[in-house]
N, C-alpha and C positions, 0 to 999 in steps of 0.2 A: 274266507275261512268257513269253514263248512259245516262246525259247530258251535256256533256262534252269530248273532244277528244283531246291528245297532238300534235300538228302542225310541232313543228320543238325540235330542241336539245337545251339544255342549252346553255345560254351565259357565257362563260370562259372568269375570271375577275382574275387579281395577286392577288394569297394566300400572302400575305405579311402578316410577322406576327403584330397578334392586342396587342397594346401595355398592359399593367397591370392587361389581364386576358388570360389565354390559352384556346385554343379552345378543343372540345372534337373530338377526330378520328370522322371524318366522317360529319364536320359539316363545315358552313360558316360563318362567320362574322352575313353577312345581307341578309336574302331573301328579295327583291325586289318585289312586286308587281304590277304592273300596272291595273287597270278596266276602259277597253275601248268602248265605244259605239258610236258610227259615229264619228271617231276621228281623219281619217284621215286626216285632214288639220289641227294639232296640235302635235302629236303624236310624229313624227319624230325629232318636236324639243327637244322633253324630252328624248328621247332615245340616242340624239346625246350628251345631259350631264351628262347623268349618268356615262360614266368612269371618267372623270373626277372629277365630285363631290364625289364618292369613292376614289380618291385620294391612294390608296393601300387597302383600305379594302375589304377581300375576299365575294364575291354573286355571289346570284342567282337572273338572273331577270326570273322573272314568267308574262307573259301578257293573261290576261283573257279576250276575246272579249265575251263584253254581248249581243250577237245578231244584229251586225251591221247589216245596210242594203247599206252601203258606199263601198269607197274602201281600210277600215281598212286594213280586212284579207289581201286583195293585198298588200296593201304596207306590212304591218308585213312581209308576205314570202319573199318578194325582198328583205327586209331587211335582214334577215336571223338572227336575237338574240331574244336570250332567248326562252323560252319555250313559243308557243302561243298556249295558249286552248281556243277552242270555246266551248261558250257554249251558250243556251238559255239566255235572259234576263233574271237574277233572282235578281236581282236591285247589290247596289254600294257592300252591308253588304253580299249579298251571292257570288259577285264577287270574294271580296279579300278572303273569307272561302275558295272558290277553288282553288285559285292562293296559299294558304297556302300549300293546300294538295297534290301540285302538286309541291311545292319548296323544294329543300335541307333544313335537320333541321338545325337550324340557330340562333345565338344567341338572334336576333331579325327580328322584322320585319318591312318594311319601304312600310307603304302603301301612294299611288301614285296618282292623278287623272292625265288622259292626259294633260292636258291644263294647266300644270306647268315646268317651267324650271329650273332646281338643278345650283345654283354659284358652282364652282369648288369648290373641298377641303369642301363641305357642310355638307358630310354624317359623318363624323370622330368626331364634334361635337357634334352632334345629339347622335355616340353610347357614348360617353365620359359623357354625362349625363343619360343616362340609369344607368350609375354605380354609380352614386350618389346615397346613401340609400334611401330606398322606393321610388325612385323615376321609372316607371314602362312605362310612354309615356315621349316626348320629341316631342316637336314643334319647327318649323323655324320661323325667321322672314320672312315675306312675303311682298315683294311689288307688287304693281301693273303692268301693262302692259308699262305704262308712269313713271317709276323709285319712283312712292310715295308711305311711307309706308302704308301697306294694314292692317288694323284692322280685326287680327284673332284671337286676346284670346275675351273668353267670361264667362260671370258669371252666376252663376246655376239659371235656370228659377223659378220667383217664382209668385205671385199673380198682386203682385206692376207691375211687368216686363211683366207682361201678358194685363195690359191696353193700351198699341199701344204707348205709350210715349219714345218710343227711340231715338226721336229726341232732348229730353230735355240732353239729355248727362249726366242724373245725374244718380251715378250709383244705387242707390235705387231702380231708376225706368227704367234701362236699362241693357239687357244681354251684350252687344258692350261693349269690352272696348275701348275708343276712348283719352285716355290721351298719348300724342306719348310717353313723359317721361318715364312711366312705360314701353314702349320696347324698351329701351334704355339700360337696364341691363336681365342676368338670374332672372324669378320670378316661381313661380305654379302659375296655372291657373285653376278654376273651370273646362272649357274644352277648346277646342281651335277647331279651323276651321278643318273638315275632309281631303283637299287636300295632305297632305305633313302629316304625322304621324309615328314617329318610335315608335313603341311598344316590349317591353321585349318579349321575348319566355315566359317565367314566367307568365307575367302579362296576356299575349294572354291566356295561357294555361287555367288558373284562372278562367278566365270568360266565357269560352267556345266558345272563339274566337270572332269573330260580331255578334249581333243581326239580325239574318235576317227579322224579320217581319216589321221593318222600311221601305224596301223596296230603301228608298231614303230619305235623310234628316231625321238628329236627332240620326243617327244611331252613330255619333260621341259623341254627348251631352250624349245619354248614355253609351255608353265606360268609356267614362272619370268620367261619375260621379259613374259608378259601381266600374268602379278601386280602384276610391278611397274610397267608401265605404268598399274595404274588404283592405285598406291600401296601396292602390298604388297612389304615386303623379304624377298630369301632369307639366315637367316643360317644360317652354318655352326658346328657347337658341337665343339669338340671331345675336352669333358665323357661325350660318348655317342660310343660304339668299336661299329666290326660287324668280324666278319670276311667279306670279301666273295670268293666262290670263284671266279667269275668265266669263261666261257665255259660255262658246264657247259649252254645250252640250247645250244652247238652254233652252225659255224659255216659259211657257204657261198658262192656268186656273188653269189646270189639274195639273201641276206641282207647282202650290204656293196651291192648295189645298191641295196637300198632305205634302207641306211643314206646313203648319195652324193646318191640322189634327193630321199629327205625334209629335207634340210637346203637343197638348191636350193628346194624349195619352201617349206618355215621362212623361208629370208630373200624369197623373192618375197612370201611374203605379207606381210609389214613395211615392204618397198619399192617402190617405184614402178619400173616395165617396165625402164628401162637401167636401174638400177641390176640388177635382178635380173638382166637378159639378161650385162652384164657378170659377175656370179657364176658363172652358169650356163658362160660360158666359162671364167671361170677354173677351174671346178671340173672341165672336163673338162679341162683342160690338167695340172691335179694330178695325175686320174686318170693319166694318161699317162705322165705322169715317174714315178708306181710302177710303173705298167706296165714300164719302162725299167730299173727298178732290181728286179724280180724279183717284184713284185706280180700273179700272175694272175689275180686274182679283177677286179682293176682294170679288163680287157677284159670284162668282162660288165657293169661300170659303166657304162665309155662307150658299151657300145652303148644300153643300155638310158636314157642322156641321149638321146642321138640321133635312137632310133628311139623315139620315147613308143610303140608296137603292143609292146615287147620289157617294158618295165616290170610290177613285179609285178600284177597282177591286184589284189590285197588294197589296192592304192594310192590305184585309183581317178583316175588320174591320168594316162589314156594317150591324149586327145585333143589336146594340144596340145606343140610343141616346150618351151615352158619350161612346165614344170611347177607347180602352184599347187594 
């Protein structure tokens, strides 16, 4: 691969056998993945949990640096685990694609963002629900940095949820799910937060691994809701705890624009022209009414709906008014 270069050797983790399914010659439990990008000042905490939260299940961790310009790679080698490839920034979805192809095959796969923390004993629930039937992803409960629970299931984007009303908590008109109740038990979930994700080898396979043209944000919302279009459930466990730190890659215009954009184009791709053209307004309409109430990053959204030439470059996505 041509952008991209293996840095050090696999991280060697106890084969202990996985309970109520045999592994095939030549395979692990769980490839690991991490996608790092100036991550040194988080990084280390996640790496210091991961044996523990494998608690005997056999991996591979795989670390994808997407073109740091920190002292990631440094610390990585001092560290000396798992496999680190560098590679170019090719956003979060073309991260983990590499770190796949560079992992032992594996019955699943447990995709990472730095600036999370694994509870001991986390990862064995997470594959314990993969074997649930059709069930194909598997999400953790997540808290915050200050021990409160962190709202990461979410419900499939639709026209109602695209007019900026997420504050009304009603879920009609909100993607969030915010009733703590409901993560109080195992449920499915339309899709759930990208940081923490175990994924079947199966279900990976399925859908031809991540979506890279997301680039960043959404790339999760579509996973989950592709899965389960060809029959794969997301459920959420809330047996396995992370701590998730949360902003620490930092945050900008540029980066909520493409967060505003990628989701116009998430639901265009699902829908047919009016409906998406109707999205498309209401979401600039959203924008706005933040814009109103003290949102400036909001004005760098709407231009960048408007004018597709303003849109990130990394999007790929700046020849047409509605987005795709």
């Amino acid at each position: 691969m041509s952008d991209t270069h293996p840095a050090s050797s696999s991280l060697t983790m106890p084969n202990a056998e996985v309970p109520r399914r045999e592994r095939a010659a030549g395979t692990c439990d769980v490839a690991v993945i991490v996608v790092t990008h100036n991550s040194a000042h988080v990084v280390g905490q996640l790496l210091d949990s991961i044996p523990a939260a494998l608690a005997g299940v056999s991996a591979d961790v795989v670390i994808v640096d997407s073109g740091s310009t920190d002292e990631t790679l440094d610390l990585l080698a001092s560290r000396g685990e798992g496999k680190v490839v560098a590679s170019r920034n090719v956003g979060y979805a073309g991260g983990i694609n590499i770190g796949v192809r560079h992992a032992e095959p594996a019955e699943a796969i447990l995709v990472l963002n730095p600036d999370v923390i694994l509870d001991p004993g986390s990862i064995p629930p997470l594959l314990a629900a993969l074997r649930l039937p059709g069930v194909g992803i598997a999400a953790p409960q997540m808290r915050s940095a200050d021990g409160s629970l962190f709202y990461s299931l979410r419900r499939e984007p639709t026209m109602l949820r695209a007019a900026g009303l997420n504050w009304t908590g009603i879920p009609l008109l909100t993607e969030k799910v915010t009733n703590p109740s409901v993560y109080s038990s195992g449920c499915d979930a339309d899709w759930a937060t990208g940081a923490v994700l175990l994924v079947s080898r199966e279900c990976h396979r399925a859908l031809g691994g991540w979506d890279e043209s997301f680039f960043l944000y959404s790339e999760e919302t579509q996973l989950c809701l592709e899965a389960r279009s060809r029959g794969w459930r997301t459920r959420y466990v809330p047996e396995a705890g992370v701590t998730h730190l949360g902003g620490q890659s930092g945050t900008s215009k540029v980066i909520h624009a493409m967060m505003v954009v990628n989701r116009v184009r998430l639901y265009r791709r699902r829908h047919r022209f009016v409906p998406g053209l109707c999205y498309f307004c209401l979401s600039v309409a959203s924008e706005l009414s933040w814009l109103a109430r003290g949102h400036a990053e909001s004005w760098h959204a709407v231009v960048c709906l408007l004018r597709p030439g303003r849109r990130p470059a990394e999007l790929g996505c700046s020849s047409s008014l509605l987005p795709s």
